[in-house]
C-alpha positions in Angstrom: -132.7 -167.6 -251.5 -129.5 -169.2 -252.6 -126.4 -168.6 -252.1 -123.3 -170.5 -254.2 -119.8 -170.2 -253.5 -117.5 -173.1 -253.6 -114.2 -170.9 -253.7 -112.3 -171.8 -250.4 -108.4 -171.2 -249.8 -107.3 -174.5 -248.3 -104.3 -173.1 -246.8 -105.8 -170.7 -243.7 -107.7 -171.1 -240.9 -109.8 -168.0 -239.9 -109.7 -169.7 -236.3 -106.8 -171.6 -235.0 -107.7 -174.8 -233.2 -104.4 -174.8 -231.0 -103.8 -178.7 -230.3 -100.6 -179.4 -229.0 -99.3 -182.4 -231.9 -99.1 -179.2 -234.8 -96.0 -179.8 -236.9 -95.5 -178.5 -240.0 -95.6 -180.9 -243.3 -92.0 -181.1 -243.5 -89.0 -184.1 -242.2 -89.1 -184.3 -238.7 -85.8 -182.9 -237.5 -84.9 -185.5 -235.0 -85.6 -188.5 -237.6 -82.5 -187.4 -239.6 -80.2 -190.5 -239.4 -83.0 -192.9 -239.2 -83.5 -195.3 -242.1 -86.4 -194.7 -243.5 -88.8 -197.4 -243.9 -92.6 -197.5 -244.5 -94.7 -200.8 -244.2 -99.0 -201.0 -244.2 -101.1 -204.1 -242.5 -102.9 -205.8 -243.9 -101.9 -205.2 -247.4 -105.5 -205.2 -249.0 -108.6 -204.6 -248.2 -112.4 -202.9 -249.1 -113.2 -199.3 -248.8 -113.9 -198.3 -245.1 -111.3 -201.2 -243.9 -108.7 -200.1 -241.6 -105.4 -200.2 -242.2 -102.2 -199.7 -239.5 -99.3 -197.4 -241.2 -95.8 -197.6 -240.0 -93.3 -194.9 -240.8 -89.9 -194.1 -239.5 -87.2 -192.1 -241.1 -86.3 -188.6 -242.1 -89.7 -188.2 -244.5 -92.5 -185.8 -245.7 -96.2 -186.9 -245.1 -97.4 -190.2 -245.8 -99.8 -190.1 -248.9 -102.2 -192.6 -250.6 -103.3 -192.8 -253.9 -103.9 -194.6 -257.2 -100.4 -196.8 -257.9 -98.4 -194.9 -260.0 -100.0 -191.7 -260.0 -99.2 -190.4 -256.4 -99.1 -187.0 -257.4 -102.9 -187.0 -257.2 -103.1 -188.7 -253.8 -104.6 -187.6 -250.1 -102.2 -186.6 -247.5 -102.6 -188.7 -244.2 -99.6 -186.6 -242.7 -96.5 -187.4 -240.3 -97.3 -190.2 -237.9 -95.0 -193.1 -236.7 -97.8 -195.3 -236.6 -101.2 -194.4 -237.9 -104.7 -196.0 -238.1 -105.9 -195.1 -241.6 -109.4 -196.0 -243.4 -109.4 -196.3 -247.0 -111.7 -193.6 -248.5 -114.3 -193.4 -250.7 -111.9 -190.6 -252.6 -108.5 -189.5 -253.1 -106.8 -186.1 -254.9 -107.7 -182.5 -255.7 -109.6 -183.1 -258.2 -111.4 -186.1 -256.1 -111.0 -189.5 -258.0 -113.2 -192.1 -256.6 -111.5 -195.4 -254.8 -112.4 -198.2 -256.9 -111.4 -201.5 -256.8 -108.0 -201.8 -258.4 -104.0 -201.2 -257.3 -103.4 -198.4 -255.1 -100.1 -197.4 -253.1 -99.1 -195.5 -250.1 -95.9 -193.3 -250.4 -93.6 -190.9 -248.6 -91.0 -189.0 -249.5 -87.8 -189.6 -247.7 -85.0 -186.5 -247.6 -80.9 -186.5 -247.2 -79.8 -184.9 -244.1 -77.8 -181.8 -245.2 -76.5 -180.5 -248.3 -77.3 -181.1 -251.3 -80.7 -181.9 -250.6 -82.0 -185.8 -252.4 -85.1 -187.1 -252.1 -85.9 -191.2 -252.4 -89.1 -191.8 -252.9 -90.8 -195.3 -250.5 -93.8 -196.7 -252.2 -96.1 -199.6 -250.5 -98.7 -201.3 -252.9 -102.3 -201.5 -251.9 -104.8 -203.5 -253.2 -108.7 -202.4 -252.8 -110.8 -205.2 -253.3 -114.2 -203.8 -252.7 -116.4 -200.7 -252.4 -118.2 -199.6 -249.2 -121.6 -200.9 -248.7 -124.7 -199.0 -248.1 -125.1 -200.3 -245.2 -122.0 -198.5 -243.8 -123.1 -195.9 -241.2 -122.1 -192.2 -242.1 -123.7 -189.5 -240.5 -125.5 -188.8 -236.7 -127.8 -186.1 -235.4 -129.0 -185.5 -231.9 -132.8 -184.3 -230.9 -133.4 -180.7 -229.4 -133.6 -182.1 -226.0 -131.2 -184.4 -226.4 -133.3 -187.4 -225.5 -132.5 -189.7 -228.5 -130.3 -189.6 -232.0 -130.7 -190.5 -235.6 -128.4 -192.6 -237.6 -127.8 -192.5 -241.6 -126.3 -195.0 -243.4 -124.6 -194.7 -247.1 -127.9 -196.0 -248.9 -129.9 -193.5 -247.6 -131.1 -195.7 -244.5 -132.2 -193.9 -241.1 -132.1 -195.5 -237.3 -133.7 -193.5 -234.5 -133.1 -194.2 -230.6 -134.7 -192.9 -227.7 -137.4 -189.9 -228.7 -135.9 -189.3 -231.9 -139.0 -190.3 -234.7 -138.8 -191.8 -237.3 -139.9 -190.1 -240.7 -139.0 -192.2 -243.9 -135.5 -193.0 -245.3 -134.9 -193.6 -249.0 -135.1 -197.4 -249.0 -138.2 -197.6 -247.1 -139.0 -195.2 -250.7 -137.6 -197.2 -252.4 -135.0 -195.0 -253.8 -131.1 -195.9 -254.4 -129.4 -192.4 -254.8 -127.4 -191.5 -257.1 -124.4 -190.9 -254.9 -123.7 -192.4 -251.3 -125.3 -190.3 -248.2 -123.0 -188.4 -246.4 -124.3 -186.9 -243.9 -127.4 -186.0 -241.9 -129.3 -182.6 -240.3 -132.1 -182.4 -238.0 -134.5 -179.6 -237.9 -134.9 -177.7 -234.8 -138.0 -179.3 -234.0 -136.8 -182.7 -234.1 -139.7 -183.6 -236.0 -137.4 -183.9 -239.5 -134.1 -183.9 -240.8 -132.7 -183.9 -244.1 -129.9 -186.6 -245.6 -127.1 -185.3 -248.1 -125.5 -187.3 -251.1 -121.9 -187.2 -252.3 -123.2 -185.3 -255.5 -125.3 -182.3 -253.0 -128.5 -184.1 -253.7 -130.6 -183.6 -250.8 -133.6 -185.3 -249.5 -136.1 -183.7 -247.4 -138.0 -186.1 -244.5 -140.7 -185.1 -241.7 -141.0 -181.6 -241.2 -137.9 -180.6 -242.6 -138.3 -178.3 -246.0 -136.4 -178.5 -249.0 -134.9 -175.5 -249.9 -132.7 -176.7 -252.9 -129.8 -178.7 -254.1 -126.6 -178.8 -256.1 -128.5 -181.6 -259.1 -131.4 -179.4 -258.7 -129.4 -176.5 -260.3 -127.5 -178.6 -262.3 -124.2 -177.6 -260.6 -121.8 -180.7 -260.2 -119.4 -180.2 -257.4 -115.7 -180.3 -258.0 -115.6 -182.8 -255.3 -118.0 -184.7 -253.4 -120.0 -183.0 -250.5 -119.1 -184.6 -247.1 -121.7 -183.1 -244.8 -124.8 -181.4 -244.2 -125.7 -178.6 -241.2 -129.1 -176.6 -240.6 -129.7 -173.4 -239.3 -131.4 -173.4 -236.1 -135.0 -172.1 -237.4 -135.0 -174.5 -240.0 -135.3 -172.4 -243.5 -131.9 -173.5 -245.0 -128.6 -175.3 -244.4 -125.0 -175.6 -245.8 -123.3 -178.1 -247.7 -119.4 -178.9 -247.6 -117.5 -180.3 -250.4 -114.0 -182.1 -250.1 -112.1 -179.2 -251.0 -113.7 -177.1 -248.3 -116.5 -175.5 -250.6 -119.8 -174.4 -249.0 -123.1 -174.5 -250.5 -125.7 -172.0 -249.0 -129.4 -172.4 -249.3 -132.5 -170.6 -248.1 -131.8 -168.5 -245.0 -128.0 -170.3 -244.4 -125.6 -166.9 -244.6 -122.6 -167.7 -246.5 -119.9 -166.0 -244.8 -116.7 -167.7 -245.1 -113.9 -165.6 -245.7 -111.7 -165.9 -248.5 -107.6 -165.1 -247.6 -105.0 -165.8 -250.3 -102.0 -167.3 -248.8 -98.4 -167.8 -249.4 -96.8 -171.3 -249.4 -93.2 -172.6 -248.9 -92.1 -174.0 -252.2 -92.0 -177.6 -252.2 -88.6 -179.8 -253.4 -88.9 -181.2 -256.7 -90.0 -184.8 -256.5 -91.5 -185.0 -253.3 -95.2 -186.1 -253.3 -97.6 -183.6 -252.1 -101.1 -184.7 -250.8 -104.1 -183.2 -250.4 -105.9 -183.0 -247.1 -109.5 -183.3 -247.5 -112.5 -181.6 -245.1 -114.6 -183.8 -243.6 -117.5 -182.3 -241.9 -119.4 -179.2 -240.8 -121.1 -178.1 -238.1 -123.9 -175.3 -237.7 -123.2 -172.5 -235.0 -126.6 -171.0 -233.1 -128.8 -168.5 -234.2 -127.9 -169.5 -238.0 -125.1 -167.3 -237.9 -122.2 -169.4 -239.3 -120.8 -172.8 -238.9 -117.6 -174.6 -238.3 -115.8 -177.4 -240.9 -112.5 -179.3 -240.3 -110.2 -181.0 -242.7 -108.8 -184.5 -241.8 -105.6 -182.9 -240.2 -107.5 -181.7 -237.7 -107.2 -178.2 -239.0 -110.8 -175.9 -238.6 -112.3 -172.9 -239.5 -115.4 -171.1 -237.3 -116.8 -168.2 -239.7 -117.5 -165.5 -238.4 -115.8 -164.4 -236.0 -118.0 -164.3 -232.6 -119.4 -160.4 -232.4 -118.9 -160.1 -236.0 -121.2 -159.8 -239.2 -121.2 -162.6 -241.7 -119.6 -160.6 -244.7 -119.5 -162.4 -247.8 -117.7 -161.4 -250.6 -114.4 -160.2 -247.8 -111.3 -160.9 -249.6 -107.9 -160.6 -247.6 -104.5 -161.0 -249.2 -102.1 -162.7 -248.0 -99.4 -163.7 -247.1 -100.2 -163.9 -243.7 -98.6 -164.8 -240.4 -98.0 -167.7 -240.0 -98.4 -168.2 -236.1 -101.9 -168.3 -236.9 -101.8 -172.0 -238.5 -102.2 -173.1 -242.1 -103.8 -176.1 -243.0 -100.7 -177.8 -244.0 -99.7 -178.2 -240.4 -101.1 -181.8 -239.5 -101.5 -183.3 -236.6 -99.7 -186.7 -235.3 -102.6 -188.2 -234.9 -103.8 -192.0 -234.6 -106.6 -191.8 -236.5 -107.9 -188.8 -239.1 -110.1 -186.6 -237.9 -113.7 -187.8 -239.2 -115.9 -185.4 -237.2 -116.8 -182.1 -235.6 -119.6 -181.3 -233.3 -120.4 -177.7 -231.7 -122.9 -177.3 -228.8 -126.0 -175.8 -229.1 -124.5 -172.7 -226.8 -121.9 -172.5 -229.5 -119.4 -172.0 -227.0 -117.6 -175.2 -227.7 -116.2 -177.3 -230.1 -115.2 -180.8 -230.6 -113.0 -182.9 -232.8 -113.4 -186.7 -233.3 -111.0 -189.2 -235.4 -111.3 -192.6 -236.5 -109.7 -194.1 -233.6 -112.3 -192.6 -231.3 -110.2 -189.8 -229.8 -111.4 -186.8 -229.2 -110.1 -183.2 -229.2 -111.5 -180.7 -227.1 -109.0 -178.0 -228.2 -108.7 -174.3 -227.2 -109.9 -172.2 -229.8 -108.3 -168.8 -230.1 -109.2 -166.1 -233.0 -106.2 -164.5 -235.0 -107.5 -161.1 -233.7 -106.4 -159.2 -230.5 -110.3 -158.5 -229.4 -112.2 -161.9 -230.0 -112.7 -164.4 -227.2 -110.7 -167.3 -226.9 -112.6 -170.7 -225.6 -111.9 -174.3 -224.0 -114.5 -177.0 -224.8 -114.6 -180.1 -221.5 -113.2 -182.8 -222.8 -115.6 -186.3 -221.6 -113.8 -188.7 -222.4 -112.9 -190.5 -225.4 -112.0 -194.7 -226.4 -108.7 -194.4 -226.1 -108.8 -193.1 -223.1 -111.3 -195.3 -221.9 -109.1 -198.4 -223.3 -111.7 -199.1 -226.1 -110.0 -200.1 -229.9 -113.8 -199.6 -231.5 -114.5 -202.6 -233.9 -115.3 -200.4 -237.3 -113.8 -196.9 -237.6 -115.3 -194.2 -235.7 -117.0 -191.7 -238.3 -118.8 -188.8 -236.7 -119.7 -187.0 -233.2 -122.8 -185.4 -231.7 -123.0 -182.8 -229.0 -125.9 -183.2 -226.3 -128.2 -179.9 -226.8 -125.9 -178.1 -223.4 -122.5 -178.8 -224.0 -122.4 -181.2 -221.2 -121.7 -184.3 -223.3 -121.5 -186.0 -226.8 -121.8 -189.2 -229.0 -119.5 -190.8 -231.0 -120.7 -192.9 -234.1 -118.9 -196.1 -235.5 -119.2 -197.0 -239.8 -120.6 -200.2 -238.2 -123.5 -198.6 -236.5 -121.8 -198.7 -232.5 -122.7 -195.6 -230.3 -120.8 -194.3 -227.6 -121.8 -191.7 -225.0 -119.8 -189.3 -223.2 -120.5 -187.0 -220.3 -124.1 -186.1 -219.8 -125.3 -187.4 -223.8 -127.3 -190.5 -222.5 -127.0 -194.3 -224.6 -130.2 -195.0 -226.1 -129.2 -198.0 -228.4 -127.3 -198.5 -231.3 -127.3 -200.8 -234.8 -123.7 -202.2 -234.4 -124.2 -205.8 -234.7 
């Protein structure tokens, strides 16, 4: 069986991950007689670098994009100072990074009447792609006694009791768009890797059920993650613009709302926040993605039946969160991780902090949940070498991993350290 639908409102969240740093994508009020002033270090560098972003001033969210055309550019949101990693893609459409000119901007706004925007531009220069040896994706075992690790070229590191069943350079295979992510089966005795394009290659006992090439649908922007239902007979594929891909037994069941948004001044740059990950609830009921804001939606609702096809008008209220409230953040979000229970949830961004928010549903009658938080590098006074790039819950909720693009593995809580490829 396969389901298709890549039709995803970017602008609700059908659960509201309630972290306290939520403002809205506008000037912040008490920057009003600040100069504005916007600055990058260094001012180059390869995709999957990090890069430190000052801002200060009365200003929209910082964006970054191809120079000269930052009206098709990603929003990194309102931070004073942020830790930013150049991405493999930018814009709605997605345009791939390539080596070349590229700028950060923000747009700066007049206190009071009438209202003037000054556009600040910074010039960046890429000067290389990201390797395929850059680490991507991580997956845990059912017992939690070892991990996998996926690198961009299709490469695959076990630890601990996690086996190892093939990768595509050990076939001898380059794909035809970077891995992205990585799924085991519920066995432990497979998993399956996931290319930017949705091609998806099937290793151990895991079973192919299908893929976007395979049905000769291109995405409209590049899939960023993979998740499997628990009995194994299909997972779900997210795009960059929040689409999901269903196949074999994976319900799609994300709910479509229509929503309102406040007009936006003329000449002020507007980026685009992309998802980055998804992860599968139990029971192969639904699943959980997050955008780079930190923004998430859980579908469906706990106690309620995946319905696909619901469409809810909107406007809607507000209180409930849209996805253009960002978070000031030090790092993007670059992961999510849910526990086997299901009962918690997990945020991780390229700094290494984590978010264990409060989760609350938009409804009266659903149940509202706190996941323990175990730590994270900040807090533990680690600045990680490469950028961190995804997280891992241990099979009881009682701890997770956190994976770095150079291959470095850190453990939290009860998820034991059973090696890592960092050099």
């Amino acid at each position: 069986m396969l389901t298709l639908t890549s039709v995803v409102s970017r602008a609700v969240l059908i659960f509201t991950i309630a972290l306290s740093a939520f403002v809205l994508t506008s000037p912040p009020a008490d920057a009003a007689s600040t100069p504005s002033s916007l600055s990058v270090q260094p001012s180059s560098g390869a995709v999957g670098s990090v890069v430190t972003v000052r801002s200060t001033g009365n200003c929209y969210p910082i964006v970054f994009g191809p120079a000269g055309n930052l009206g098709n550019a990603s929003s990194l949101g309102y931070s004073a100072v942020l830790r930013y990693v150049i991405p493999d893609f930018v814009g709605e459409p997605a345009v791939p990074v390539t080596v070349g000119n590229y700028a950060f901007g923000e747009s700066c706004a007049t206190d009071g009447s009438p209202f003037v925007v000054t556009n600040v531009v910074v010039p960046f220069r890429v000067t290389a792609l990201a390797p395929p040896t850059r680490f991507v994706g991580m997956t845990s075992t059912p017992d939690g006694q070892g991990y996998w690790l996926a690198q961009r070229g299709g490469g695959v590191y076990s630890y601990g009791n996690a086996g190892f069943f093939g990768s595509l350079p050990g076939l001898d295979l380059t794909p035809a768009a970077p891995i992205t992510g990585i799924a085991d089966t519920a066995d432990g005795r497979g998993y399956w890797l996931v290319g930017a394009d949705g091609g998806v290659f099937a290793f151990g006992d895991a079973t192919f059920h299908g893929s976007l090439p395979g049905i000769g649908v291109k995405p409209t922007d590049p899939i960023v993650g993979i998740a499997a239902t628990r009995d194994g007979g299909g997972y779900w594929l997210i795009g960059a613009d929040g689409g999901v891909f269903a196949f074999g037994d994976a319900p799609y069941c994300n709910v479509l709302f229509v929503s309102s948004s406040p007009p936006t001044p003329p000449g002020v740059f507007v980026g685009w926040i992309p998802s980055v990950g998804i992860a599968a609830y139990p029971g192969s009921v639904g699943y959980a993605t997050v955008i780079a804001s930190g923004s998430a939606e859980v579908t469906p609702l706990p106690g309620y039946a995946c319905t696909p096809g619901v469409v809810v008008s909107g406007p809607y209220d507000m209180s409930t969160g849209l996805s253009d409230n960002v978070l000031d953040l030090d790092g993007l979000i670059t992961g999510i991780a849910v526990s086997q229970t299901g009962h918690d949830l997990w945020l991780v961004g390229s700094d290494g902090g984590v978010f264990a928010p409060q989760v609350a549903a938009p409804v009266s009658n659903a149940p509202s949940t706190q996941a323990p938080f175990f730590g994270s590098l900040p807090d533990s006074g680690i600045n990680p070498v490469a950028p961190i790039v995804a997280i891992t819950a241990s099979p009881d909720g009682g701890g997770y991993w956190l994976l770095g693009a150079d291959g470095g593995v850190f453990a939290f809580g009860d998820a034991d350290f059973y090696g890592s490829a960092a050099p």
